[in-house]
N, C-alpha and C positions, 0 to 999 in steps of 0.2 A: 504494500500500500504506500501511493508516495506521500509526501508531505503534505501535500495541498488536499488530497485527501481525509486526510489526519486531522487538520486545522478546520476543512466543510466539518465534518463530523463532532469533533469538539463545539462548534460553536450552536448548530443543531440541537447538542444535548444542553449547551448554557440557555438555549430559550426556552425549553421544554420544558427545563426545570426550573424556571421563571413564574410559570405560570401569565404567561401574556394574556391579552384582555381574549374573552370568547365570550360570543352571544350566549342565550341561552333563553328557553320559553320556559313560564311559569303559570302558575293560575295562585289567586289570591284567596286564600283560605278563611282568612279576615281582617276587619279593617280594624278593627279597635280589642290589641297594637294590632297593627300591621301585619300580618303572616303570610308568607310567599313561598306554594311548595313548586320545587323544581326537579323535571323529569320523577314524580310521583318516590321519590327517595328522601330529598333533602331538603328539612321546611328551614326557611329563612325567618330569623324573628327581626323585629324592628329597629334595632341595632345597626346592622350589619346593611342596611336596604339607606338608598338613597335615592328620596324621589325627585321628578322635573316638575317644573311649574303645571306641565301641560297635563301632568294626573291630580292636581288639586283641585279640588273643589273650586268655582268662580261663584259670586252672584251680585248682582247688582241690584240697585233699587230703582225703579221708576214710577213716580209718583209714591202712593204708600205703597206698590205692591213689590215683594222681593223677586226678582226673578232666577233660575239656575242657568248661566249662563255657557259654562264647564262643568259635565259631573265629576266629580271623585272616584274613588274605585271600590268596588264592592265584591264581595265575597261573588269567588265564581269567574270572572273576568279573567281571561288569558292576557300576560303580559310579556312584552319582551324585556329583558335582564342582559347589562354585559357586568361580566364579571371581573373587576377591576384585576390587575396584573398582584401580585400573590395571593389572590384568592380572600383577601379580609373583610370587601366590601363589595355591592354590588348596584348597581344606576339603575332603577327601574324607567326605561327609556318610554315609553306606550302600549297602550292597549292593542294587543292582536285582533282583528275582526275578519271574520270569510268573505271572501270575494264573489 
């Protein structure tokens, strides 16, 4: 095996064992905490989850009445997840929906 060889291969196993960032699909088990199970193995508690603006709740008011302008997330909802790089923490990016 020559060197350059040697060096692809080493560096292969340095990212692997990194844990670089990987999508991953979840569904939401509940919202109050948070509960995120993933591939039906691994429940994520609220800790560990990090949401975007775009799965909070919005509402605004017009005149006296409230309106829901963004829902939240609710138990059941498929979401997509990346998995930050060592595995510690994880972005919950948006709701999956069928096309």
């Amino acid at each position: 095996m020559g060197m350059l060889n040697i060096i692809k291969k080493a560096g292969v196993g340095a990212v692997a064992a990194s844990n670089p960032v990987a999508l991953l699909y979840g569904e939401v088990v509940q919202t109050s905490p948070l509960t995120v199970l993933v591939e039906q193995r691994l429940s994520l508690p609220a800790e560990v989850l990090v949401l975007t603006e775009q799965l909070t709740e919005r509402k605004v008011r017009i005149g006296t009445e409230e309106v829901v302008v963004r829902q939240g997330l609710y138990a059941g909802d498929r979401v997509l997840l990346a998995r930050m790089q060592g595995g510690q923490s994880y972005v919950l990016l948006d709701r999956v929906v069928s096309a």
